[in-house]
N, C-alpha and C positions, 0 to 999 in steps of 0.2 A: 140340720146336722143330726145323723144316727150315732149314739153311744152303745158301743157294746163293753159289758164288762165281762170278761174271759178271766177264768182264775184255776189252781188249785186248793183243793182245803183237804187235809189228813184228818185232822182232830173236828173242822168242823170252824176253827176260829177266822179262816180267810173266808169261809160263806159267809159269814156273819158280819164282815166286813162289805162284803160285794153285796149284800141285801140291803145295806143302810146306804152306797153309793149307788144302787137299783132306783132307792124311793126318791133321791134326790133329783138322778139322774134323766130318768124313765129310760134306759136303757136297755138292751137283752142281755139277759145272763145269761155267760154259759161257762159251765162246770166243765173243766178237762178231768181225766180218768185215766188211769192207770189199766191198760188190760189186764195186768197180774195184780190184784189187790195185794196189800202188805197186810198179812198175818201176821199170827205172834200174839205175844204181850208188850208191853212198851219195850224193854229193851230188846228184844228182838228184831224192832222195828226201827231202833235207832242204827243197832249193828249193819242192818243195809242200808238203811242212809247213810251212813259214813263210808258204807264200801261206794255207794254208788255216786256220792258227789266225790270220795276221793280219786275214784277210775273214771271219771265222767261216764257215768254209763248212761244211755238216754233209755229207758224204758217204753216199750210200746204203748200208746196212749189212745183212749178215747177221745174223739172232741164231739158235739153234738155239730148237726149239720149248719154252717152257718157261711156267707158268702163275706169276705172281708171287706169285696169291694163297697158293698152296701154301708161300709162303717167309713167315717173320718175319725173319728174320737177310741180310743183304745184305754180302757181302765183294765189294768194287768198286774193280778195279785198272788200273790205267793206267800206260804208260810218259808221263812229261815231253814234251811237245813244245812247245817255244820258249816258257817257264815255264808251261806251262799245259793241262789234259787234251787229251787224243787228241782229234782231230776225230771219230773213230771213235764215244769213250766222249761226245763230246757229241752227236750226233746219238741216241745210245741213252736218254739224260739227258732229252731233252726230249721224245723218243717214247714211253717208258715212266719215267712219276711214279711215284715211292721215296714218298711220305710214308706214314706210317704204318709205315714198315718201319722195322729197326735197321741200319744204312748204316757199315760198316765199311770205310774208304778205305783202299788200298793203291798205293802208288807209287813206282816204280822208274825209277831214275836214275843217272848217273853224275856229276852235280852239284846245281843247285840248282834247287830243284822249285820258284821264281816265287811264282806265284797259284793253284799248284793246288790245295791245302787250301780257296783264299779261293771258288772258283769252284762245286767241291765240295758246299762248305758253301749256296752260293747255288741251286745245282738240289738240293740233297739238304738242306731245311733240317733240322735234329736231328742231324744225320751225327756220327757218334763220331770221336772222338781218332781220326785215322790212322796210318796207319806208311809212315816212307822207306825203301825197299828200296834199298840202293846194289849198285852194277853196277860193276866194271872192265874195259869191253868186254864179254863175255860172262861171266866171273865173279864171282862174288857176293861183295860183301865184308861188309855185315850180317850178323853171328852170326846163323847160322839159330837156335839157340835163344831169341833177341829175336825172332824173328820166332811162333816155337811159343808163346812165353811170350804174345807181344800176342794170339796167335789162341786161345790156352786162357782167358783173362781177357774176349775178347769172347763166348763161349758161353757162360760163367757167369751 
């Protein structure tokens, strides 16, 4: 069975997440990308995330080259923005359909993760139990072995 774990990270805190389910996993990562990087300073960076999960905008994305059919196992991570996946991870969600795959949501936050499971669950129906990666600023406060434990029990 091949695990890919596909994710966004803005700050850096959902790679950090997808590295420590890599080493568990031995999976391929791979980083989705935004064609237009967010500039700014932080809150200019918040002002369009909120324009763009409030308009759903799906922004043009990179994804590195990868074949889905070669995966069973789906680790799919997202930082929160404004309760709810990355414009990033939704623009990926509706350009590349999960069903039939085992959809292991992963999300990182430093508070309360809204509708993200609910939205999730709505582009990725069957999607398993996820897990909340908590963040303080750049620091991870989730016991990484919760996080080793949920990614050994999704390969099984």
């Amino acid at each position: 069975m091949k695990n890919l774990i596909i994710y966004y990270s803005l700050s850096g805190n959902t790679k950090k997440a997808a590295d420590i389910i890599q080493s568990v996993t031995n999976g391929t990562l791979a980083q989705i990308r935004t064609i237009k990087p967010y500039i700014g300073n932080y809150k200019d960076i918040v002002v369009s995330a909120q324009n763009e999960v409030r308009n759903k905008i799906m922004p043009p994305i990179y994804v590195p080259e990868i074949n889905l059919d070669d995966y069973e196992t789906i680790f799919l991570g997202t930082p929160v923005w404004w309760y709810s996946i990355s414009p990033a991870l939704n623009t990926f969600l509706h350009t590349y359909p999960l069903s039939g795959k085992s959809v292991f949501p992963f999300i990182t936050g430093d508070g309360w993760w809204g509708h993200t499971m609910q939205i999730i669950n709505k582009l990725c129906p069957g999607a398993h139990k996820g897990i909340e990666i908590q963040f303080d600023g750049s620091e991870l406060i989730t016991n990484q072995y919760e996080i080793i434990k949920w990614a050994k029990n999704a390969i099984q």
